[in-house]
C-alpha positions in Angstrom: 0.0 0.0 0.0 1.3 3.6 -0.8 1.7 5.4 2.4 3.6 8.4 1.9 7.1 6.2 3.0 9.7 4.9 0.7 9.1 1.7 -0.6 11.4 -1.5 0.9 15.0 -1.6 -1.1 14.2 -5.7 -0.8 11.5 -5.4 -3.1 13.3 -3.4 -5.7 14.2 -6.6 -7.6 11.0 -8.7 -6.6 9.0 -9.5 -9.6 6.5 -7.0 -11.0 3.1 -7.0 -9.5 1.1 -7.9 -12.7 -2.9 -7.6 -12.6 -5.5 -9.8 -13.7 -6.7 -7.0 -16.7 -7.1 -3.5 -17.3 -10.0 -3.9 -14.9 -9.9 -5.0 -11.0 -12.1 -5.8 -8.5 -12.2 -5.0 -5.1 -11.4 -8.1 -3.5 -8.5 -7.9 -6.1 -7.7 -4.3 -4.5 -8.2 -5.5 -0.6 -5.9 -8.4 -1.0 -3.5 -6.2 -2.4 -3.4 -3.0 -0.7 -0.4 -3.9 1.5 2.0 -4.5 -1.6 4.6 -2.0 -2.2 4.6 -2.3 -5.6 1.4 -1.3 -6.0 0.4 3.0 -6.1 -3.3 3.4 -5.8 -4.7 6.8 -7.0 -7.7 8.5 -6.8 -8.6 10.4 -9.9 -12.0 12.0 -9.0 -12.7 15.2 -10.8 -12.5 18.3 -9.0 -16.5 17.7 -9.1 -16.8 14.6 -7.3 -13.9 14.4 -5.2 -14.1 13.8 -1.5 -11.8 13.8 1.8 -12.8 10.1 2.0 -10.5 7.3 0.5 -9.5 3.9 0.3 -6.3 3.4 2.5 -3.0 4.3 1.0 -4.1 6.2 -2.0 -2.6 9.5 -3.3 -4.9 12.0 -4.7 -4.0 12.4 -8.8 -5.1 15.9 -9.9 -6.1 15.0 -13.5 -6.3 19.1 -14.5 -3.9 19.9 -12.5 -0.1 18.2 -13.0 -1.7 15.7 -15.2 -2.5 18.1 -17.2 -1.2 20.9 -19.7 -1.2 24.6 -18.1 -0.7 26.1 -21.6 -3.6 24.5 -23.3 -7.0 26.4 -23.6 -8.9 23.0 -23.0 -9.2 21.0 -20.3 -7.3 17.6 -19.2 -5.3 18.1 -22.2 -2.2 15.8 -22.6 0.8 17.5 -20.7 4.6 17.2 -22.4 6.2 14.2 -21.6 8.5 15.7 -19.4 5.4 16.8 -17.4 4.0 13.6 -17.5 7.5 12.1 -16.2 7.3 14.0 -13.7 4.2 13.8 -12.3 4.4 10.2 -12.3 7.3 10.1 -10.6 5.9 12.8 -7.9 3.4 9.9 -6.9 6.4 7.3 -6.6 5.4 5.7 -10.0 8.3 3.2 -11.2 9.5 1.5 -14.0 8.1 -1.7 -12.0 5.6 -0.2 -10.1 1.9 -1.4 -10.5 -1.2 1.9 -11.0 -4.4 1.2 -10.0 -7.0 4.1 -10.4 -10.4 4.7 -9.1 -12.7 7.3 -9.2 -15.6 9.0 -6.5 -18.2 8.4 -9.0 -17.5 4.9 -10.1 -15.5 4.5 -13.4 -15.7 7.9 -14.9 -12.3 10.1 -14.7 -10.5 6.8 -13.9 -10.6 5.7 -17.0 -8.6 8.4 -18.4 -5.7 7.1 -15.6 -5.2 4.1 -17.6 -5.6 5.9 -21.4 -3.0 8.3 -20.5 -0.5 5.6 -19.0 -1.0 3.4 -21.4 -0.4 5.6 -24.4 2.8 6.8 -22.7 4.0 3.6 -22.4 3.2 2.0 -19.2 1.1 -0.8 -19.4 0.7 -2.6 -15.7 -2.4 0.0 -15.0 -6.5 -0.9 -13.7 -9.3 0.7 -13.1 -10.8 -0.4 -9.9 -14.3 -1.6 -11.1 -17.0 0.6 -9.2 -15.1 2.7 -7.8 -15.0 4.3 -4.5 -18.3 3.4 -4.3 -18.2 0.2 -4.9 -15.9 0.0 -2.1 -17.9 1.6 0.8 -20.9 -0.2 -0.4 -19.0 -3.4 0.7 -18.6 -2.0 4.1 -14.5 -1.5 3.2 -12.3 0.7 5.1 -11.7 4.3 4.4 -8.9 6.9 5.4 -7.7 10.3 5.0 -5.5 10.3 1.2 -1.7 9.8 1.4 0.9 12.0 1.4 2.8 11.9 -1.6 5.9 9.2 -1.3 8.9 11.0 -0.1 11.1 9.3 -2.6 10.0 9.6 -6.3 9.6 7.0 -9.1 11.5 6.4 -11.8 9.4 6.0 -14.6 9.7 7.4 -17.8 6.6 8.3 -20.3 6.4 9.5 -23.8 2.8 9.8 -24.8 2.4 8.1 -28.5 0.5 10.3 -31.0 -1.7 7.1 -32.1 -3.3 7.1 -29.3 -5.1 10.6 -29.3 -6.8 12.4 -31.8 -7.3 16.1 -32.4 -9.8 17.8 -34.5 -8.4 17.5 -38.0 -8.5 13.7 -37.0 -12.0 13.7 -36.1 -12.9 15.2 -39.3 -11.2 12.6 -41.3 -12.8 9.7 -39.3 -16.4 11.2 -39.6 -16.0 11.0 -43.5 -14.4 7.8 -43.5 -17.1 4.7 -43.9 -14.3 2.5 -42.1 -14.2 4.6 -39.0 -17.0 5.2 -36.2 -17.0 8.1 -33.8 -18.6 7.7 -30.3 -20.0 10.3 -28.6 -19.9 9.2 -24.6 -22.3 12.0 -23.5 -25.7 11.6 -22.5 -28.4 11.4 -24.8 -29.8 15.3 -24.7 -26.2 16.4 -24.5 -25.8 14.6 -28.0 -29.5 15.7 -29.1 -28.9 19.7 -27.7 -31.6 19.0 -25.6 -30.0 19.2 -22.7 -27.9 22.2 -21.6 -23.7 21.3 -21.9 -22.0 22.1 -18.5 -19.5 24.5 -20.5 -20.7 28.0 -21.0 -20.1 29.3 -24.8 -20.5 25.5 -26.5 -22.9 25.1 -29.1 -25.4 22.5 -28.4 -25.6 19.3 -30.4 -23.4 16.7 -32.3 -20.3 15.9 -34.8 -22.7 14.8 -38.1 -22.1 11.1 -38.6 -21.0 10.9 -34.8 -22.6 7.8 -32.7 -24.2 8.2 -29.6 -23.0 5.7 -26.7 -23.3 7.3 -23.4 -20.6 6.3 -21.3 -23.3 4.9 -18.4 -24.7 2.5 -20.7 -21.6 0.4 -19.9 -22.3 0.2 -16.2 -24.4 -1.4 -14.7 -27.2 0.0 -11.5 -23.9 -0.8 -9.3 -21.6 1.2 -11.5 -19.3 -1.8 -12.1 -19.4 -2.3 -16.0 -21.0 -4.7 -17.9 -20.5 -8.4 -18.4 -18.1 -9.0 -21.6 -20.8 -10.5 -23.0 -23.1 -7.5 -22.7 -20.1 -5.2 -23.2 -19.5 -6.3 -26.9 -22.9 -6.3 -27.9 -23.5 -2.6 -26.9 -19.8 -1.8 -28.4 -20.8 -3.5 -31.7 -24.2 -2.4 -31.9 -22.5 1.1 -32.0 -19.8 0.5 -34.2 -19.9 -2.5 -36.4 -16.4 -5.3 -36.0 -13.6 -3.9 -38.0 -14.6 -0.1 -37.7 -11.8 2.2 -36.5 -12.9 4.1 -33.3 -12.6 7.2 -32.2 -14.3 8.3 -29.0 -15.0 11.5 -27.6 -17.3 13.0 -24.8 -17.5 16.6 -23.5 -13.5 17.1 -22.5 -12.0 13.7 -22.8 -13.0 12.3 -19.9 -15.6 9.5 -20.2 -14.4 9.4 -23.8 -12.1 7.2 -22.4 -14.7 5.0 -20.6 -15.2 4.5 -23.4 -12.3 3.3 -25.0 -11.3 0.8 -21.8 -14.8 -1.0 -22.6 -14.0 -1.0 -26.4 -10.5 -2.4 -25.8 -12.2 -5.1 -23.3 -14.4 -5.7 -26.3 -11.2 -6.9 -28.1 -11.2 -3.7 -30.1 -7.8 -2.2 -30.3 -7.8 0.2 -33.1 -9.1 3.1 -30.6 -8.4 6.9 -30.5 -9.6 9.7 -28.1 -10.4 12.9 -28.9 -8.5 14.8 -26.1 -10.3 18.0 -26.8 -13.3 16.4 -27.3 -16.7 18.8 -27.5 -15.4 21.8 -25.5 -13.3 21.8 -28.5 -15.1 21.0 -31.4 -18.3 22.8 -29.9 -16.7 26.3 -29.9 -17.8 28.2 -32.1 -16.4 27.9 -35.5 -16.5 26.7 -38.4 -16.9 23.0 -37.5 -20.5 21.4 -38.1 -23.1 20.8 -35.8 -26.2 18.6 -35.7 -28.2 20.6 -33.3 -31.7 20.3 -31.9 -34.5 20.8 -34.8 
């Protein structure tokens, strides 16, 4: 468990701590949180974040050093030098073991395990459920950690393939081999519902797909079944398709892409800025409300 000390020099040359999939369960989590190999984060928006947390994890501030100060958007994908260091800030190694969870259930968690894995790292989870999933159980809680006084050693360089940005987007909406998701709710997608961002226009990329990222969840907020998973992942976007998701500032878009890539469906991109970026105004087309 990360507790804010330096990890045992004994364990340095131990044998990675590898997980069962990009997805973990609590009991997983609980039978683990004593390993120093393992860094748990919470990665709760600034929305839904909350002084309670599951023992030994370090708060991860996903627009803050996760994040790009000179970009106009939100989230965005910092330098890899940033990225470094941030990682290293939470005692992240080369070896180490991520596991991220989120105060809502799987929502900015998600992006956790995008961003580490297009950087490089692969032995990252998303804790299934979340936080809540874990009180619901009747599971201990704590104050968050203090940051590890000795630093990781990771290093990260984000790959471009991963991500997309606007001019990509454009290119996959004409493209009858690609599908774009949209993870936002239904009347965000419609412009039905108000966006959360002041100055977006309300509505939808044209071609753009609608699967809200909650329709992979179930009433618990644990995800779906495989089974269930691929069918609502296919009946989106058909086997083959190149994906590229997206959601209102490339959060959930990445909800999006854990349950495609659990689908078996590795040809996935998000759209970082997602629509507070393609929703400015501008010249980029909207299907808004009739």
């Amino acid at each position: 468990m990360s507790t804010g000390t330096p990890h045992d020099d004994a364990r340095h040359d131990d044998a990675p701590l590898e997980l069962p999939g990009p997805v973990v369960g609590t009991g997983w989590l609980a039978g683990h949180l004593d390993d120093p190999r393992l860094v748990l984060v919470d990665a709760s928006s600034t929305l839904n974040r909350t002084d309670e947390a599951i023992p030994g994890a370090l708060l991860l501030d996903l627009d803050g050093a996760f994040a790009d100060p000179s970009a106009e958007l939100p989230h965005t994908l910092p330098p890899a030098e940033q990225l470094t260091a941030a990682a290293r800030s939470l005692g992240i190694s080369r070896t180490g073991t991520v596991v991220a969870y989120d105060a809502k259930g799987i929502f900015a968690s998600a992006r956790v395990w995008w961003v580490l894995r297009a950087a490089g790292f692969d032995r990252v989870a998303v804790l299934d459920g979340g936080l809540p999933a874990w009180v619901a159980e009747g599971r201990p809680t704590a104050a968050h950690a203090a940051p590890p006084a000795e630093p990781g050693d990771v290093e990260l360089a984000p790959r471009g393939e991963f991500f997309a940005d606007a001019e990509d987007v454009a290119r996959a909406l004409g493209d009858p081999a690609a599908t774009v998701l949209d993870a936002r709710s239904a009347g965000r997608f419609a412009g039905t519902e108000p966006e959360p961002r002041p100055g977006l226009r309300p509505g939808h990329m044209p071609g753009a797909v609608n699967l809200p990222y909650t329709q992979l969840q179930g009433p618990d907020g644990r995800l779906l079944p495989l089974p269930e998973l691929r069918e609502r992942i296919t009946a989106a976007a058909p086997e083959g398709q190149r994906l590229v998701t997206s959601c209102g500032s490339g959060l959930t878009a990445c909800v999006l892409a854990l349950g495609a890539h659990l689908a078996g469906r590795d040809d996935v991109a998000v759209y970082d800025g997602s629509w507070a970026d393609w929703g400015r105004p501008g010249p980029r087309p909207v299907v808004g409300p009739a």
